[in-house]
NUKOLDO-905790 format. One record per residue (C-alpha): residue number from 1; x, y, z. Coordinates in Angstrom, 2 decimals. Layout:
BEGIN
  seq     east    north       up
  NUM        X        Y        Z
...
# end
This chain:
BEGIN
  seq     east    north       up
    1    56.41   145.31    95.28
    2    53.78   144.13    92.88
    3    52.67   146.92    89.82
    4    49.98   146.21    88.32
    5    50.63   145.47    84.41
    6    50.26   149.11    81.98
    7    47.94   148.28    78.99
    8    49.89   146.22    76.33
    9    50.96   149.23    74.14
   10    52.02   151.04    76.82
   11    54.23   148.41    78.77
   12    56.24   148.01    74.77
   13    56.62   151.27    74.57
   14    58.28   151.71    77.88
   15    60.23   148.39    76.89
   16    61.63   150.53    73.68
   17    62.93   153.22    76.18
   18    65.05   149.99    77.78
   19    66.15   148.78    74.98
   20    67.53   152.00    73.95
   21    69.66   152.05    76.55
   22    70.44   148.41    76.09
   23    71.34   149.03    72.46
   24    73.38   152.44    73.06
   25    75.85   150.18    75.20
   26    75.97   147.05    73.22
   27    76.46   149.27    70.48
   28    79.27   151.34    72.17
   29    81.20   148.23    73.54
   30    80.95   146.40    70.37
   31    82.65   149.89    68.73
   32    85.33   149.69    71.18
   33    86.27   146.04    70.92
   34    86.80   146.67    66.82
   35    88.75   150.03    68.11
   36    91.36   148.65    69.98
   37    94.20   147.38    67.94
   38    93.88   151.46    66.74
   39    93.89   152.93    69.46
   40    96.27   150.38    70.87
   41    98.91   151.94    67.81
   42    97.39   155.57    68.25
   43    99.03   155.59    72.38
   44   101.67   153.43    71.89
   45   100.46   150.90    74.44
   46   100.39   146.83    74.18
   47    97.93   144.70    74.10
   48    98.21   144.06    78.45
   49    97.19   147.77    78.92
   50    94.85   148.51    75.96
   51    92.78   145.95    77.18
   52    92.00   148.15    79.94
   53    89.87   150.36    78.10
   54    87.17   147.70    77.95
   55    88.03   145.69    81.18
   56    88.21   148.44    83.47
   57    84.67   150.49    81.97
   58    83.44   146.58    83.41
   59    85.13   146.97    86.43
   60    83.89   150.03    87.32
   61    80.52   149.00    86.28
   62    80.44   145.62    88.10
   63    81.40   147.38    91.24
   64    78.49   149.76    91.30
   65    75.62   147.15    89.78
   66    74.22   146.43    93.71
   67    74.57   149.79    95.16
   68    72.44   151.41    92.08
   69    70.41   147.84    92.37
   70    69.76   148.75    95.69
   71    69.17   152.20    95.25
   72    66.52   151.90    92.80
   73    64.24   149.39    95.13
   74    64.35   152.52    97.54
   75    64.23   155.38    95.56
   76    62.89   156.13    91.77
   77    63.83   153.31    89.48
   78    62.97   155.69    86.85
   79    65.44   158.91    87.53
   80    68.28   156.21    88.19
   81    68.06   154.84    84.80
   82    67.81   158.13    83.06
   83    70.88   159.65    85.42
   84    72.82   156.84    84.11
   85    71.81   157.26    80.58
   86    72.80   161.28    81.31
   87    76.18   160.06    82.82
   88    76.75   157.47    80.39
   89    76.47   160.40    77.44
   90    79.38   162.47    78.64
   91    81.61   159.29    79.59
   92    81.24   159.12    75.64
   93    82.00   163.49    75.25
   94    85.23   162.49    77.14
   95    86.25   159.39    75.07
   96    85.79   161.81    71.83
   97    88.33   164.32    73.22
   98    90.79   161.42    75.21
   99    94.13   162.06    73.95
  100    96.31   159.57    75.82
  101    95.39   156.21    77.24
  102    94.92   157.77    81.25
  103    92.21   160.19    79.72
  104    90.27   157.41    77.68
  105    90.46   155.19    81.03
  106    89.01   157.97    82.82
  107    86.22   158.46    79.82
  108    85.63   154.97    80.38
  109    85.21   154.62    83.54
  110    82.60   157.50    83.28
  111    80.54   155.48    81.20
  112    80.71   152.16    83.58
  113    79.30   154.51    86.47
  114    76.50   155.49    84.25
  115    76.17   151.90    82.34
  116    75.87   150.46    85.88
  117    73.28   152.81    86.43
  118    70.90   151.80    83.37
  119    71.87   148.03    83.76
  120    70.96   147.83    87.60
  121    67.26   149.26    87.01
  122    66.71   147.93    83.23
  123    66.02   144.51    84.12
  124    64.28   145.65    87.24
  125    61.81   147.73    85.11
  126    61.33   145.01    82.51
  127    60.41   142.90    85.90
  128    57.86   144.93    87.05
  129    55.97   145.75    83.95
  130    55.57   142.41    82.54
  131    54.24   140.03    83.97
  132    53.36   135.89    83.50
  133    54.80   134.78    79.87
  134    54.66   137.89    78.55
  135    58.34   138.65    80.79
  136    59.96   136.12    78.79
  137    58.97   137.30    75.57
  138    60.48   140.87    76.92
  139    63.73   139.19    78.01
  140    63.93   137.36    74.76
  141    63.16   140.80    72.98
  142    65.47   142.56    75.64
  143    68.16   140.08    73.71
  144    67.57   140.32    70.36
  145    68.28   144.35    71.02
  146    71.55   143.29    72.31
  147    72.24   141.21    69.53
  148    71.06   144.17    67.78
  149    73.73   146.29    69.37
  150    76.36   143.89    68.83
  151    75.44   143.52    65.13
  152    75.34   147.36    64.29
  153    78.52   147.64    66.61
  154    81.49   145.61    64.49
  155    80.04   146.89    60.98
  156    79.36   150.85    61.99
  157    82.57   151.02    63.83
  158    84.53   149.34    61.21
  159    83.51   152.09    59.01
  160    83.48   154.90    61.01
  161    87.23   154.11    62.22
  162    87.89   153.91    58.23
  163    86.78   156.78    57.05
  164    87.08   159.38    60.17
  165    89.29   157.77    63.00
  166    88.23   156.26    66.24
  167    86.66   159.32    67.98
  168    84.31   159.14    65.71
  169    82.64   156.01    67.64
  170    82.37   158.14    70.63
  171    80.48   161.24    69.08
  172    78.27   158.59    67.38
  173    76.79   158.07    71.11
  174    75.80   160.91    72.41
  175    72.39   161.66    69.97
  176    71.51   158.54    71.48
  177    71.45   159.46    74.96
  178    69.98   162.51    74.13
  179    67.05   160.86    72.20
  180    66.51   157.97    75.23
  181    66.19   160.67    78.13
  182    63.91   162.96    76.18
  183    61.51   159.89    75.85
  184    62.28   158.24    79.45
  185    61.22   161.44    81.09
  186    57.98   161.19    79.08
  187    57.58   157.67    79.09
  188    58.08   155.78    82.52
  189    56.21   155.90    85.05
  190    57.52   156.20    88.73
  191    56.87   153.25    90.38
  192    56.57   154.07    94.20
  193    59.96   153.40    96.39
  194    59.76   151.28    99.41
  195    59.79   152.99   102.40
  196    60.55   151.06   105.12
  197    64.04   149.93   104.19
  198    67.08   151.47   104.71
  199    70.66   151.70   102.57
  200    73.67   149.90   104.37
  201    76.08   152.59   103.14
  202    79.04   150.98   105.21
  203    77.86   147.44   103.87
  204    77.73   149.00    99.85
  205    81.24   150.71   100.59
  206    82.93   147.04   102.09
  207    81.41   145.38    98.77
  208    82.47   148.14    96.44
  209    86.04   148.20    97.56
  210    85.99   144.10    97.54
  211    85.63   144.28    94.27
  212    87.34   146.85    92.54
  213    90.53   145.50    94.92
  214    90.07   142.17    93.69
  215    89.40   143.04    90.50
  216    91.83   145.24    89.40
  217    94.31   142.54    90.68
  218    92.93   140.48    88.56
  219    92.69   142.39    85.43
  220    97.12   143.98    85.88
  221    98.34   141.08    87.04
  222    99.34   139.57    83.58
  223   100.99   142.80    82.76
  224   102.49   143.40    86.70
  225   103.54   140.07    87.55
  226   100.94   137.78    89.64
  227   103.90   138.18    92.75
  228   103.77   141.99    92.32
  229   103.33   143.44    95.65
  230   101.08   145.46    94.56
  231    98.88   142.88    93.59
  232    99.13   140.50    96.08
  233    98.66   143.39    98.77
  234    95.36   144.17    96.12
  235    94.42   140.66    96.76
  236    94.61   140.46   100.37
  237    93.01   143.87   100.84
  238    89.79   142.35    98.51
  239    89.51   139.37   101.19
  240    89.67   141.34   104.21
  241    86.86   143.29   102.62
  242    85.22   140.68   101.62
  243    85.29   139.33   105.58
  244    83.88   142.74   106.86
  245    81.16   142.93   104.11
  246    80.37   139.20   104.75
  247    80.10   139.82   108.73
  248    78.42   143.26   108.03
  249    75.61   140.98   105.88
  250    74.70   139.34   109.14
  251    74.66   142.26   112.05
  252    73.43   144.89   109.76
  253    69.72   145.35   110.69
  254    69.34   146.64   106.98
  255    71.89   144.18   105.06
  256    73.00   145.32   101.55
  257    72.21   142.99    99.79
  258    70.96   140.01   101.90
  259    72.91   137.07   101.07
  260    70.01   134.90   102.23
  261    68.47   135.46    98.35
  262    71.23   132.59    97.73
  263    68.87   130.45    99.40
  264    67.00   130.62    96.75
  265    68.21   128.17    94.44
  266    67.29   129.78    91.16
  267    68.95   132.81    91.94
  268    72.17   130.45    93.11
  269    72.63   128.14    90.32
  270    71.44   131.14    87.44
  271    74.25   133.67    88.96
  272    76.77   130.69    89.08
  273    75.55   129.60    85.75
  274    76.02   133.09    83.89
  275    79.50   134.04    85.73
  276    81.09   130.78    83.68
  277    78.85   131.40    80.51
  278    80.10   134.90    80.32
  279    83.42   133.75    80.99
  280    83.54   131.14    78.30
  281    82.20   133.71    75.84
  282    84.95   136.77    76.85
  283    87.34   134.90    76.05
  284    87.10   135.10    72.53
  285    85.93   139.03    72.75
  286    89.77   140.59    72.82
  287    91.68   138.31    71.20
  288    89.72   137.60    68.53
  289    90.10   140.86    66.64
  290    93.91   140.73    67.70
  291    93.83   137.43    65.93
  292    92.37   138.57    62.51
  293    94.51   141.95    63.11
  294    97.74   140.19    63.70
  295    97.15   136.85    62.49
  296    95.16   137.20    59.59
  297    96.48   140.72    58.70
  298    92.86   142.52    57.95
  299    91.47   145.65    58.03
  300    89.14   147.32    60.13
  301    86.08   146.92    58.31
  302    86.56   142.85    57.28
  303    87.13   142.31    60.81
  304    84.08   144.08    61.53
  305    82.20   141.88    59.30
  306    83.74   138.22    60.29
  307    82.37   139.80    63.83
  308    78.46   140.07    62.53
  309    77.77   136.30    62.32
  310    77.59   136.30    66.61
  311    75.28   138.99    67.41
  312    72.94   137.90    63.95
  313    72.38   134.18    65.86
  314    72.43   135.75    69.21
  315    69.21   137.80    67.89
  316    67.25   134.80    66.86
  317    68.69   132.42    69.43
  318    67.60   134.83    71.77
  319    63.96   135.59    70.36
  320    63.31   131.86    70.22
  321    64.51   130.82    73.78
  322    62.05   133.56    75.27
  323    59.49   132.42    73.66
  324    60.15   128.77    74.90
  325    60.46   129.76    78.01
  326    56.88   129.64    78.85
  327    57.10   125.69    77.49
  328    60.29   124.22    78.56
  329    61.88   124.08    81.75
  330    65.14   126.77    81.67
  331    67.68   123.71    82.77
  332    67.16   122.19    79.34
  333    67.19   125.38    76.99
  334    70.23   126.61    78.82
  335    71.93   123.38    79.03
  336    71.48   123.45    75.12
  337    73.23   126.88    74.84
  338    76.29   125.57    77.12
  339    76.69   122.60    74.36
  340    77.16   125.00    71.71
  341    79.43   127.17    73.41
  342    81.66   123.74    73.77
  343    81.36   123.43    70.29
  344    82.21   126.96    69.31
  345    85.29   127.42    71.42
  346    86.86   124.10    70.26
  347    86.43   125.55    67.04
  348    88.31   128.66    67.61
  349    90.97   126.72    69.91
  350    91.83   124.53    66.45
  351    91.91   127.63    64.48
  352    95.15   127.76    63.20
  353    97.20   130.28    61.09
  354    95.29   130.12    57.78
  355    91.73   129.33    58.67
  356    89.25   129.53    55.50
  357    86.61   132.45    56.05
  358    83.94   129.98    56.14
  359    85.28   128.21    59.14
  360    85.40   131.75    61.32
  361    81.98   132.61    60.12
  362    80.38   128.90    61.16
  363    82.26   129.20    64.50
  364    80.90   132.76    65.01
  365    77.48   131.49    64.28
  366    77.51   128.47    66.68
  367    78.84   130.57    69.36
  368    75.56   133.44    69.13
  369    73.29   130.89    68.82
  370    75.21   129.39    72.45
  371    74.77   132.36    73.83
  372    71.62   133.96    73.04
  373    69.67   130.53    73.71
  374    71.61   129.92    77.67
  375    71.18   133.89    78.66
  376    67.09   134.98    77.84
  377    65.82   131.76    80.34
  378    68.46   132.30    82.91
  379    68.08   136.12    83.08
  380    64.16   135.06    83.39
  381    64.86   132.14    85.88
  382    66.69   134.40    88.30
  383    64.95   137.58    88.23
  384    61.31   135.77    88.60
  385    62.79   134.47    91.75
  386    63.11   137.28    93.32
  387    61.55   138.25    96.72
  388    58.97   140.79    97.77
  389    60.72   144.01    98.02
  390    64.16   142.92    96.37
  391    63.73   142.92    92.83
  392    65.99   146.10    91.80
  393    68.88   143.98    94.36
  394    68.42   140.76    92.12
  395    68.21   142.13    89.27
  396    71.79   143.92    89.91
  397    73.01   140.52    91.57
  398    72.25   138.79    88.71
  399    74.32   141.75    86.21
  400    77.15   141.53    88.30
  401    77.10   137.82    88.06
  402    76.87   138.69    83.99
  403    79.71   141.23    84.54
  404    82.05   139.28    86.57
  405    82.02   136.56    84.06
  406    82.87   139.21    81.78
  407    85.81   140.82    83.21
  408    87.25   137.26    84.12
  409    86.81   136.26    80.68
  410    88.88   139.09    79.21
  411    91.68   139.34    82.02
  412    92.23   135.35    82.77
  413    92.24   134.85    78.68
  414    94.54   137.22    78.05
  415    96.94   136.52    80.75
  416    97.06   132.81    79.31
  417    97.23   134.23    76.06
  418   100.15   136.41    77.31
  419   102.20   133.84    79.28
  420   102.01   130.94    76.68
  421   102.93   132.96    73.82
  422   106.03   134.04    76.25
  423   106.75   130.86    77.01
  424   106.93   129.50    73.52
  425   109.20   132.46    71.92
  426   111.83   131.58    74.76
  427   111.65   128.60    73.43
  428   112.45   130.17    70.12
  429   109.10   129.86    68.39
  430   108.18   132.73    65.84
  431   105.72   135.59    67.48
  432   103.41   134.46    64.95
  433   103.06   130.32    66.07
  434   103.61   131.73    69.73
  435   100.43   133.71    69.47
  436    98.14   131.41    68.09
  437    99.39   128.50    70.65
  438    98.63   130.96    73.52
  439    95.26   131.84    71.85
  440    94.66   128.02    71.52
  441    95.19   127.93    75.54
  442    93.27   130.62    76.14
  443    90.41   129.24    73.87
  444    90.63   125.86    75.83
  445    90.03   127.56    78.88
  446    86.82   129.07    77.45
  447    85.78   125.35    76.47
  448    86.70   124.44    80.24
  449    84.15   127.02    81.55
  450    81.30   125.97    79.36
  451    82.07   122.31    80.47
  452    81.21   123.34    84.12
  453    78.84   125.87    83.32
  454    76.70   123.26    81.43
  455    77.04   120.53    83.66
  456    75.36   123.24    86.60
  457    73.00   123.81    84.09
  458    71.73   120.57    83.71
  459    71.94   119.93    87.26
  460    70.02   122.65    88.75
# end
């Protein structure tokens, strides 16, 4: 429903609540990316199953982005966002005290519950306080603080993890949430719920277990075997789901989601467009420090440095495209960020074994600036779109998109990673070679996305 617009110092003051949440998990996922080779040694785990740690804290919060979406058009927007700032704070007391890999999954997947939380209603509430050009300039902002996050993230945890272990970038959270609730309670206002619709429970349970089954498949079958019978009975169970949630979407007086918002073709071609952006851009996220781990033979904190180059373009990028939004139509400026991205993961696909410093730093750059300029006018195109009384469900439909592209990103790149690199040392290549070539592949694929990606873009 239509708010009308708080005064200008107010609405960017309510924004800074946002963005702290927005920061607090860039910040935290950034951490853990620069973390896992560590922790990886610390439980005695490979590279298949460490990966976990950040694929399944987007599993879990991919699965729960519509119901909270949904949730927060019919109840308060504001109280869900703070719960999941609450829950996301002692997701990050369990990480600090995980001692084996099943208790930092669980930590984890405490923190994607209360991530989901915050990222369902965070758009929503940018949404509904700005209006006109003004919500671009907020989106644009609303990037830059992720680029923020992902810029403080590499460089903090590189020296934390130095100098007092990895726990350390889980007790580095929690101030945080405590300093975002105390000013969310005091700062947003409670917009008022809409009353005449009604929650689909059976409709949010179909989609939920659609995809965490499909999902999860996804994410263990590199390390299970893709003819595992567990995961092809995970597989099948996520499409018979996905039948009864798609038949449940058109009996349900009260639909979940209401796929009809596909209609809409800015909400289409924007989700489609950001699921194969996001992939193209996770591909790199894992491997990459595995690379300059394993590869390159650095330590924590130089990693965390040849990392700072992507979120330091993705701020700018992303400051400049929202402010172009209100003059140039979103199909060219995101069109523009899918070129880069072509650029950037050719770059890293040619890599090699003994790439000058230079070269990972210009490729790092090229690939922010891809992403920060092809996310701020799509986020804008598809949430604008929204219909009367849905904005909280499109707002989460177009995060999940985000988050799908994520988790495919990490899981399909490493299984090619994975099965290349197996495939070459049977053929009696060194680890070494046989990592890079199935990093190459992997990379390729990234380049393959953005291919497709932009060509939707410029289509739409």
């Amino acid at each position: 429903m239509h708010v009308r617009a708080p005064h200008i110092s107010k609405k960017w003051m309510i924004f800074s609540v946002t963005a702290n949440g927005t920061f607090m998990s860039t910040l935290s996922a950034g951490i853990v990316n620069i973390a896992l080779p560590t922790m990886s040694e610390q439980f005695h785990v490979s590279l298949e199953n460490i990966q976990l740690v950040v694929s399944l804290y987007l599993l879990v919060l991919t699965c729960l982005l519509p119901v909270f979406g949904k949730l927060s058009d019919l109840y308060s927007r504001k109280w869900m966002y703070l719960g999941g700032f609450i829950t996301f704070g002692v997701g990050a007391l369990f990480g600090a005290l995980a001692n084996s890999l099943t208790t930092m999954l669980l930590a984890r997947a405490v923190q994607g519950i209360g991530s989901s939380a915050m990222m369902a209603t965070s758009q929503a509430l940018i949404a509904q306080i700005f209006h006109g050009k003004s919500r671009g300039k907020a989106f644009g902002a609303i990037g830059a603080v992720v680029a923020g996050g992902s810029l403080a993230g590499p460089a903090i945890g590189g020296a934390l993890i130095q100098a007092w272990g990895w726990r350390s970038i889980f007790w580095l959270t929690i101030p945080i949430c405590i300093l975002g609730v105390w000013r969310g309670i005091y700062l947003i206002p409670r917009f008022k719920a809409i009353k005449k619709m009604k929650m689909d429970y059976l409709g949010a349970a179909y989609f939920a277990g659609m995809s965490f089954t499909f999902l999860y498949a996804l994410n263990t079958a590199t390390d299970k075997g893709w003819n595992h019978p567990l995961i092809l009975l995970s597989f099948a169970l996520s499409l018979v789901l996905f039948l009864l949630f798609f038949r449940r979407e058109h009996t349900s007086k009260y639909p979940f989601i209401g796929l009809t918002i596909f209609n809409i073709k800015a909400i289409s071609y924007g989700c489609l467009v950001a699921v194969l952006g996001y992939t193209a851009l996770f591909t790199n996220s894992v491997l990459l420090p595995f690379y300059l781990a394993d590869i390159m033979h650095l330590d924590p904190i130089h990693i965390g440095m040849l990392i700072l180059p992507f979120p330091i373009t993705l701020a700018i990028t992303s400051a400049v495209s929202g402010a172009l939004c209100a003059k140039w139509p979103a199909r060219i400026i995101t069109t523009a960020g899918f070129v880069l991205l072509i650029i950037s993961t050719l770059m890293f696909a040619f890599i090699g074994s003994e790439p000058s410093l230079s070269y990972i730093v210009l490729a790092q750059l090229i690939m922010g600036a891809g992403s920060g300029t092809f996310q701020v006018p799509n986020n804008n195109t598809v949430i604008s779109a929204a219909p009367k009384g849905k904005l909280g469900v499109v707002a989460s439909v177009n995060a999940l998109s985000r988050n799908v592209g994520m988790i495919a990103g990490i899981a399909l790149s490493v299984a090619i990673c994975v099965l290349v690199q197996r495939y070459l040392e049977s053929r009696g290549i060194l680890p070494d070679t046989a990592f890079i070539g199935g990093y190459q592949a992997a990379m390729l694929f990234g380049t393959a996305c953005s291919v497709v990606g932009g060509v939707l873009s410029a289509k739409r």
